[in-house]
C-alpha positions in Angstrom: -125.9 284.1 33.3 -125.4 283.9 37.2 -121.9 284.9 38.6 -120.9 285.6 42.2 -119.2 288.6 42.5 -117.8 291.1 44.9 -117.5 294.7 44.1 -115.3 295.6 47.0 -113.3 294.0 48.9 -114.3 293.1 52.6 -115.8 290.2 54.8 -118.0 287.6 53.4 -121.3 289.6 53.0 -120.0 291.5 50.2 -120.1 288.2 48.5 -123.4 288.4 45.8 -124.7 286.9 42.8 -125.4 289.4 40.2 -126.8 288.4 36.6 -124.5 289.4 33.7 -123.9 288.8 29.9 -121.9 285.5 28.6 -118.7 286.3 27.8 -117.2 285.9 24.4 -113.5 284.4 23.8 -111.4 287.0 22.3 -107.8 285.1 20.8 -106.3 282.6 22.4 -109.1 282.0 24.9 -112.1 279.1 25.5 -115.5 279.7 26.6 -116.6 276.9 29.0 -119.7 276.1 30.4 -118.7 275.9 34.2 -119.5 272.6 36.1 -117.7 272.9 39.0 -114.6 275.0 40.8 -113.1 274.9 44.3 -112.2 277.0 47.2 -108.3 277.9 48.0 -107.2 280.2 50.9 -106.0 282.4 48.8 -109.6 283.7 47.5 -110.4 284.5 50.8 -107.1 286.2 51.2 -107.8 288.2 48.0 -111.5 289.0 48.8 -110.4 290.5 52.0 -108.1 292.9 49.9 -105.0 292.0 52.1 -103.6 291.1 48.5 -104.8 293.8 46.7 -101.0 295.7 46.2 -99.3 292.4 45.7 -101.9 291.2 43.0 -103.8 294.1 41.5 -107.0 293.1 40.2 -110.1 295.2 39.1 -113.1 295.2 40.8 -115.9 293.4 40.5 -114.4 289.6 41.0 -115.9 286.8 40.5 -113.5 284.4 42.7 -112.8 280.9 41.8 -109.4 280.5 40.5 -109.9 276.9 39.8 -112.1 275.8 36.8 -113.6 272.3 35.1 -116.0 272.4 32.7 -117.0 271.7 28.8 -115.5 274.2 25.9 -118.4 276.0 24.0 -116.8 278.2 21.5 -113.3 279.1 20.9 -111.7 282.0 20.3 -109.1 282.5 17.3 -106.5 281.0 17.0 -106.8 278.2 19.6 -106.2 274.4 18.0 -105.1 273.1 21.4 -108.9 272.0 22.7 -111.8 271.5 20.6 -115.8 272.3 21.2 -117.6 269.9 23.4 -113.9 268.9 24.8 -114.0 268.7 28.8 -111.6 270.6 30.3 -110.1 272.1 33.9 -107.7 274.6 34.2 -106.6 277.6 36.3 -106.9 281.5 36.3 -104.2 283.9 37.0 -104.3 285.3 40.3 -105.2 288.3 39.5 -108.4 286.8 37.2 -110.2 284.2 38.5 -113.5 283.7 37.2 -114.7 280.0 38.5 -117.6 280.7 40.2 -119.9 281.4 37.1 -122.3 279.4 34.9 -119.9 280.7 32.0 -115.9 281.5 32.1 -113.3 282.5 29.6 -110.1 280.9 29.6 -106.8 281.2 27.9 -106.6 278.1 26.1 -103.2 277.4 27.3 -104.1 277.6 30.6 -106.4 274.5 30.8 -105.9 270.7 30.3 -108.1 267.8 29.0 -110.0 266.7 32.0 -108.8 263.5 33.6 -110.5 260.4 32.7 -110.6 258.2 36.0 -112.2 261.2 38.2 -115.7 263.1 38.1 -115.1 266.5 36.0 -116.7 268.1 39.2 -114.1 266.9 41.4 -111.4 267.8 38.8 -111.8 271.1 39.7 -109.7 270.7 42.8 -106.7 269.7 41.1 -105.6 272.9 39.2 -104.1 275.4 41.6 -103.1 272.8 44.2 -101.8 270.5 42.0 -99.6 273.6 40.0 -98.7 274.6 43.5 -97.0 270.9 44.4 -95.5 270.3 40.9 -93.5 273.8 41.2 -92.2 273.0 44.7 -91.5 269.2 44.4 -90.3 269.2 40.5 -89.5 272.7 39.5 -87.8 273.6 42.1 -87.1 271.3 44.7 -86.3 268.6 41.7 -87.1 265.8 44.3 -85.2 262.9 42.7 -84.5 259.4 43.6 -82.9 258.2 47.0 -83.5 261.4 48.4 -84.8 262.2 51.9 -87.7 264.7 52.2 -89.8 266.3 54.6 -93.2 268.0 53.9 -94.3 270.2 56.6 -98.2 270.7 56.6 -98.3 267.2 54.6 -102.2 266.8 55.4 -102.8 270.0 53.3 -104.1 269.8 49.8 -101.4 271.2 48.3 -98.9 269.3 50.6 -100.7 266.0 50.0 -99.6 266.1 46.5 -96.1 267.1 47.3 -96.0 264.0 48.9 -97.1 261.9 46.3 -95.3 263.2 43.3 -92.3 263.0 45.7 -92.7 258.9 46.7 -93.5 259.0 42.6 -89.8 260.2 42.3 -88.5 257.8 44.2 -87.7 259.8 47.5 -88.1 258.9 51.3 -91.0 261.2 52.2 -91.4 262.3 56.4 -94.8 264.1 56.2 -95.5 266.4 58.8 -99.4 266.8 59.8 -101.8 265.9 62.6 -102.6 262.5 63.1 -105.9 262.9 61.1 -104.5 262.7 57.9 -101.8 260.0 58.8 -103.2 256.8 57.5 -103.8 258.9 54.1 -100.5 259.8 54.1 -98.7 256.5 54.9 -101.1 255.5 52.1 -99.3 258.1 49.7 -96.6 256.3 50.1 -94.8 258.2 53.5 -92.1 256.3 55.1 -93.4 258.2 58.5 -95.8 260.4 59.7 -95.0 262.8 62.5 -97.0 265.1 64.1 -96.8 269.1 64.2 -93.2 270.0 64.1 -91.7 270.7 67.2 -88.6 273.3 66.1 -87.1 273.3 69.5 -86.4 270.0 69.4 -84.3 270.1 65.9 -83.8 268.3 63.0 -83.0 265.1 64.5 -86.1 264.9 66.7 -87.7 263.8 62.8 -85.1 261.6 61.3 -82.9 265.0 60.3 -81.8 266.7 58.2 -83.2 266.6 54.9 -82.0 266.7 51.2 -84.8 269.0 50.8 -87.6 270.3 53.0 -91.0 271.3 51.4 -92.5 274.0 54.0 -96.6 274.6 54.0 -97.2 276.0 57.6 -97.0 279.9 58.6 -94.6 280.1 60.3 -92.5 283.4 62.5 -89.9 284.7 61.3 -87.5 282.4 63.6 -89.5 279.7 62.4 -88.9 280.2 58.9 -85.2 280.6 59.9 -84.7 277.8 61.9 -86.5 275.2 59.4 -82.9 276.1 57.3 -80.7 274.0 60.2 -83.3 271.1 58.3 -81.7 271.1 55.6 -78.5 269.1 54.4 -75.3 271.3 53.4 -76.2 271.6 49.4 -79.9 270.7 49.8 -82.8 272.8 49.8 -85.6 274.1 50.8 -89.1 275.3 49.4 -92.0 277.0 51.4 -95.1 278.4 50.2 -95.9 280.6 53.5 -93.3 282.7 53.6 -89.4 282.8 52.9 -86.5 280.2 54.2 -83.4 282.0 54.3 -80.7 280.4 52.8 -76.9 279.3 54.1 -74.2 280.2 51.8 -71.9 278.7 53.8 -73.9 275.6 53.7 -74.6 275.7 49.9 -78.5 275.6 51.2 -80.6 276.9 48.9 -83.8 278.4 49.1 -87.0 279.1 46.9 -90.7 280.1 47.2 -93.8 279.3 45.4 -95.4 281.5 43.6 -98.2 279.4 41.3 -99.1 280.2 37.8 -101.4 278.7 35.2 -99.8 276.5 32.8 -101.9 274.3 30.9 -98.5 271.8 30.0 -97.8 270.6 33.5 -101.6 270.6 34.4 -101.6 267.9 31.5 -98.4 266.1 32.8 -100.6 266.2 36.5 -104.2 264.5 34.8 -102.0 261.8 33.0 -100.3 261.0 36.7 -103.6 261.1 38.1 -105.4 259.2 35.5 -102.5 256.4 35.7 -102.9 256.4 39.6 -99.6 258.0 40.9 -101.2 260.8 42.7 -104.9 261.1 44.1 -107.0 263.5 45.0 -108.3 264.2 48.8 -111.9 265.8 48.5 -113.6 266.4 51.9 -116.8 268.5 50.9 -119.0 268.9 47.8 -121.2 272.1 47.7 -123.4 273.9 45.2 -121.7 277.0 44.3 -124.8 279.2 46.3 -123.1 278.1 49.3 -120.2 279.9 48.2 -120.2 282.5 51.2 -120.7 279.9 53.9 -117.5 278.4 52.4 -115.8 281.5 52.7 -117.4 281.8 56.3 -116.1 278.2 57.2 -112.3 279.3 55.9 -112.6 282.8 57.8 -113.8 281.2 61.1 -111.0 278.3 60.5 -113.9 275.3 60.2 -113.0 274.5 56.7 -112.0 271.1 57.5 -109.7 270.8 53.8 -110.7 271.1 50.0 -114.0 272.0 49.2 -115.5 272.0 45.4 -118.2 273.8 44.8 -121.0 272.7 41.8 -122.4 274.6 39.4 -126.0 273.6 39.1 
């Protein structure tokens, strides 16, 4: 079979497709026959090796931390999924394995494929989606009547924070460029602003919040300042880097740090396949074009998620 691997870590060229064996499922694990993955930021992080002491992983990698795809043989033990079942789910970070014509999985690490989407496109749910359901409901536990603010809203990963926080029953202000504001206010946003001006202060966007949901690098200062955003006892939740918290404030403070877990990738496809959150797909590519993806995301043209085919 065809995999893309790199042996080292680097720019894009040391990107190449090398032919190897199919793997076999050892216990606990799924073969699938790979139909699509997608690109994250991460993956280019990781390729470049700027991850390589925070997330040790052994060389050669085939990238792709995202997987959909149909279950050829099992491995023992596994009753979850059967043969022939379609199926997405996501790698550890310090796996991956997506962009292959063949992938092994641990069984509980993937999810019945939604219903009401292509299984190609599925493939852009699995890290993304994980990533908003631990900052909106695992920790954040947006809940009813609450007011929320997403910073980087137009993102993939903040797109769905959004939506599984309207689902809650919150009062979202989404933060993003005015691109991606009609799809927000079609989420479900009560307002879109634009990039968030810190100088101005929490009142310049409706301020402050019950909890803040934070998707944008930010400085230091940044980071620190997004805190005087939050209520006294709410919270707040960033994936790009830490918030520091107020004690005197009772304002907590958490990060994200997504796993695989093939339970709330289930609870995501059933509130995706009963329409309470969508997914925002601006590119489809075969999976040869995998470097120029990587070229695009390392030049800063990738315009938002990109799935990648497997012919």
């Amino acid at each position: 079979m065809k995999a893309i691997r790199y042996h080292q870590f680097g720019g894009t060229e040391v990107l190449r497709t090398d032919e190897v064996d199919i793997p076999s499922p050892g216990p606990g694990q799924v073969l699938v026959k790979v139909i699509a993955t997608s690109f994250n930021p991460v993956d280019d992080h990781i390729r470049l090796g700027v991850l390589a002491e925070a997330i040790p992983t052994p060389l050669p990698i085939t990238p792709g931390l995202d997987v959909a795809g149909t279950v050829v043989a099992r491995g023992e033990g596994v009753t979850t999924v059967q043969v022939d079942d379609h199926v997405i789910g996501m790698f550890p970070l310090n796996e991956h394995g997506g962009a292959a014509d063949y992938a092994v999985i641990a069984a509980d690490s993937v999810a019945l494929a939604p219903r009401t989407v292509q299984l190609a496109d599925a493939a852009a749910l699995p890290l993304t989606g994980l990533a908003a359901r631990q900052a909106a409901i695992e920790l954040a536990d947006i809940r009813s009547g609450q007011r929320v603010l997403v910073n980087g809203a137009g993102g993939a990963v903040g797109s769905i924070v959004v939506q599984l926080a309207v689902d809650a029953g919150a009062t979202v202000t989404a933060v993003s460029g005015p691109r991606h504001a009609e799809r927000l206010l079609g989420y479900g946003a009560a307002e879109v602003v634009g990039p968030l001006d810190l100088d101005a202060g929490p009142h310049a966007v409706g301020g402050p919040f019950d909890v803040v949901v934070n998707h944008v690098r930010l400085s230091p200062d940044g980071l620190a300042t997004l805190t005087g955003y939050v209520t006294d006892g709410g919270i707040a939740v960033s994936s790009a880097g830490a918030v520091p918290a107020d004690d005197e404030r009772a304002v907590r403070t958490a990060s994200v740090w997504v796993q695989p877990d093939g339970s709330h990738l289930a609870d995501l496809v059933s509130r995706l396949d009963q329409g309470r959150i969508a997914l925002h797909i601006v590119d489809r590519r075969p999976l040869q074009e995998l470097r120029g993806v990587h070229d695009d995301a390392a030049q800063g043209t990738l315009v938002g998620k990109t799935v990648l085919t497997v012919a």
